[in-house]
N, C-alpha and C positions, 0 to 999 in steps of 0.2 A: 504494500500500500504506500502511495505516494503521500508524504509527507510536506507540511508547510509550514514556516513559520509562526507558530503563537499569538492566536488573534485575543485581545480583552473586550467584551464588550460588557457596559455596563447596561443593567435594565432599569426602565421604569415602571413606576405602575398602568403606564396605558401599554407598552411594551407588546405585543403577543407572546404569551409562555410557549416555551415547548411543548409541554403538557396538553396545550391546547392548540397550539399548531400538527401535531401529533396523536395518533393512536396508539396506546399501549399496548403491550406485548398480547398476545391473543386469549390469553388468561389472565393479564396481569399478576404474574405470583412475581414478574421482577419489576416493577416499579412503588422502592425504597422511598418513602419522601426523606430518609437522611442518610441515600443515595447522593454521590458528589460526583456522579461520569453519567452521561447521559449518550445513549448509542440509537442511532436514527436510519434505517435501513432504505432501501429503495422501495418499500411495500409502505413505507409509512409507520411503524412499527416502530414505538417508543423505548426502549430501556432504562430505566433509572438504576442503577448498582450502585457496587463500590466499590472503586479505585484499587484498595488497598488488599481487597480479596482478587479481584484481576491480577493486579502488579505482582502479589503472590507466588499465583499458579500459572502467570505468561508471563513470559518474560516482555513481551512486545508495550503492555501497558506499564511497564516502567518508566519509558523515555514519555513526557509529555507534552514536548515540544511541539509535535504537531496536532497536537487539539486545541479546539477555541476555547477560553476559559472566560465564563458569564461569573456575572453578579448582580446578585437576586435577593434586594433586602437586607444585604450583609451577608447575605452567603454565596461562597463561590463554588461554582464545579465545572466541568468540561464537557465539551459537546464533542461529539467524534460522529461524524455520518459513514455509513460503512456499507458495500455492496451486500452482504451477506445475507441467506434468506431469511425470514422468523423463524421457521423452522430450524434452519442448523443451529440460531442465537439461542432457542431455547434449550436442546439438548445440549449445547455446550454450558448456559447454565445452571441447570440443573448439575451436568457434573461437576462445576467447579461446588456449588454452595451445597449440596446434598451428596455425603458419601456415599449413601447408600442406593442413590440413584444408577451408580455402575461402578463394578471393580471386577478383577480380572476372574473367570468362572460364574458370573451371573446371568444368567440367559439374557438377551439384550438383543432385542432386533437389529436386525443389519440398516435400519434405513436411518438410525439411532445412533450406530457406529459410525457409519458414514458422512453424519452431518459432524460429530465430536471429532473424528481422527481430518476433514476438512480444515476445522477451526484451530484442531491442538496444534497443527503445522501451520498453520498461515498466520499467529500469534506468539507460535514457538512454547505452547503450554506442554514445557516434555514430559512432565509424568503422567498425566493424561495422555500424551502417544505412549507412551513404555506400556502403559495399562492394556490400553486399547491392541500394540501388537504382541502382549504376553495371552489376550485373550486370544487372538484369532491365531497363535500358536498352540495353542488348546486347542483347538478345532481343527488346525489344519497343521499337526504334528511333524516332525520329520524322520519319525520310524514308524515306519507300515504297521506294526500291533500294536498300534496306539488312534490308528486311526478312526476307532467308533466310541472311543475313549469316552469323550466329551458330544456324544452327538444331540445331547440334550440342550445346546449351546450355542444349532442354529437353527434359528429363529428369523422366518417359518425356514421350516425344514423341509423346502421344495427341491424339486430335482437342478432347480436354478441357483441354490444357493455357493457353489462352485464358481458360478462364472460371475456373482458379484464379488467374489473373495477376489478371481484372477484381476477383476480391475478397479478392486482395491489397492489391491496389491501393485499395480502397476502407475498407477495416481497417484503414490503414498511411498513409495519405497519401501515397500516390504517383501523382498526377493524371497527370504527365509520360509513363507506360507505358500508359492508357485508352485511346486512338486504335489504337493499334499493337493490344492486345487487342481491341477490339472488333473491327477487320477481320480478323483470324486467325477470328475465334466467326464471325463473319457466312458464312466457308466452313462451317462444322459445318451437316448438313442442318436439317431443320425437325423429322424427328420422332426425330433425335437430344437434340435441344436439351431437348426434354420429359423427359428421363431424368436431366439435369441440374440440374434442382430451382432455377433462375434464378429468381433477382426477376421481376416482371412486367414491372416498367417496362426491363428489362435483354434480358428478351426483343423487347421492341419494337423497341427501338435497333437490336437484331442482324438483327429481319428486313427493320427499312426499311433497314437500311445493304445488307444481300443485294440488295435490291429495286434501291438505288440504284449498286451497284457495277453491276451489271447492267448500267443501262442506258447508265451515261457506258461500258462497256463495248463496247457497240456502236457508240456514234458512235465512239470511237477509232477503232475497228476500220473504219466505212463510210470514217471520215474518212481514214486510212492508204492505204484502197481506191485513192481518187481523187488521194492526191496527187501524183503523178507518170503518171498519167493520159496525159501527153503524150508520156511516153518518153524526153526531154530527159536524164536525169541516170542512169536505169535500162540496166543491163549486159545483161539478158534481160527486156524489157518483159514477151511472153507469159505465162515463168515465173513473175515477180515475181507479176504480177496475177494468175494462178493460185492462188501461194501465198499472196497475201494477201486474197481468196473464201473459200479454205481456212477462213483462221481464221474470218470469222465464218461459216461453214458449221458449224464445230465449236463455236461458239458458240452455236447456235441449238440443235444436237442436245444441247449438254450447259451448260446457265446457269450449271449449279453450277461449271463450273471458270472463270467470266467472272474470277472475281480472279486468275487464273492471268495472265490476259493482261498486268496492271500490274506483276507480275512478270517477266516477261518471257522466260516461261517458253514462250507459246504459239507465237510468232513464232519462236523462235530453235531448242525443242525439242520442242514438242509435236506437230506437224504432222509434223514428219521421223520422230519415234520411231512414231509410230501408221501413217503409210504404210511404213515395212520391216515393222511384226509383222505386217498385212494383205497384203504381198506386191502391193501395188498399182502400185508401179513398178519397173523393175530398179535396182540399183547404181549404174549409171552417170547413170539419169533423176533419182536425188535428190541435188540438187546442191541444192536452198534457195532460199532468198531472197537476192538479192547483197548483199555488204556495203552497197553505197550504201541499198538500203532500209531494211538493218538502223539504219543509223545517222538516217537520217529518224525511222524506230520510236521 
């Protein structure tokens, strides 16, 4: 934001007030009357605060030089007119003056994060960024069995929620969460992805990554087939190797859940939950994969 040198203007009482040249904030929960910064958006949207809880947690409201500073009765404070929308104004503060508004593991919609992690860089509020990218490292981990860790954490948890991370991530500098995003996008189908309005080159990534989960998908999977092949270490060879056909049989009929498998979703749940809804064996006959395979898995 372009800066000016320090205007004074004094008021009088016929004067028009901010207040009244101005709408406040759309709930008004931030206009303070012993508020001493007053923030005037392009929507018309009034803020009253306070300085010294800004100055605090941004660093950017320290320097005051370039705000007009009024006087009003005897009292002085500053005016700052600011692009920003009321919306982002409000989520940003909310987190600055309410802790419990958001901290790192609190479910917190992404349209929430995205107005805060906006404001936390273009003010320089860095522990609010540090917060904001310890949470969407929660979410978007960078070891693969950590990945449904936290899936309670996006908010809403749409098949879309991937590709607002990637440009977040990419709006924000947050390289650290790109891996973990792309493989979430790379489950979303193909003629989903076209609804999403992706970069090109963002759509590429997503479909060689599909392409190539896939296939390390299957050697896993032949490769688990035969490891115990001999019987040696396995508690019900037949079963085992049974249920371990299983998956890539269910592999082959359905690719798109291949990332299910590094998950470890397919081995431990997918195959049991899908033969009881089908009625395919009794109660007694799905007993699983034995621990010892599991743990080879």
């Amino acid at each position: 934001m372009a800066l000016t040198k320090r205007d004074t203007t004094t008021l009088t009482d016929s004067s028009p007030q901010p207040a009244e040249r101005e709408e406040s904030g759309s709930d008004g929960s931030f206009w303070f009357e012993d508020g001493n910064i007053i923030l005037i958006n392009a929507q018309r949207a009034g803020f009253r605060v306070h300085l010294d809880v800004l100055s605090m947690n941004a660093d950017f409201f320290r320097d005051t030089s370039g705000m007009t500073l009024l006087q009003e009765r005897g009292t002085e404070y500053y005016l700052l007119r600011v692009t920003d929308s009321t919306k982002d104004l409000m989520h940003f503060f909310h987190a600055l003056y309410t802790r419990a508004y958001f901290y790192p593991g609190k479910p917190t919609h992404y349209d929430a994060l995205e107005s805060m992690l906006r404001l936390a860089n273009k003010y320089s509020a860095h522990q609010l960024r540090a917060d904001i990218v310890k949470h969407l490292t929660m979410i978007y981990p960078s070891k693969l069995a950590a990945l449904e860790e936290h899936k309670d954490l996006r908010v809403p948890d749409h098949y879309s929620h991937s590709v607002r991370a990637i440009a977040m991530s990419r709006e924000h500098d947050i390289p650290i969460i790109l891996p973990a995003a792309f493989y979430f996008a790379s489950t979303i189908p193909p003629a989903q992805l076209i609804d999403l309005h992706l970069k090109r080159d963002d759509v590429a990534v997503i479909l060689s990554g599909k392409d190539k989960i896939a296939e390390d998908a299957f050697k896993i999977a032949w490769s688990w087939l035969f490891i115990s092949s001999s019987g040696s270490r396995c508690s019900s060879v037949v079963q085992c190797q049974r249920r371990r056909l299983d998956v890539i049989q269910k592999l082959a009929r359905s690719p798109g859940d291949a990332h299910r498998l590094f998950l470890n979703s397919i081995p431990h749940q997918y195959w049991q939950g899908e033969d009881k809804e089908n009625g395919s064996e009794s109660e007694d006959e799905v007993v699983g994969i034995c621990n010892r395979c599991l743990r080879e898995w």
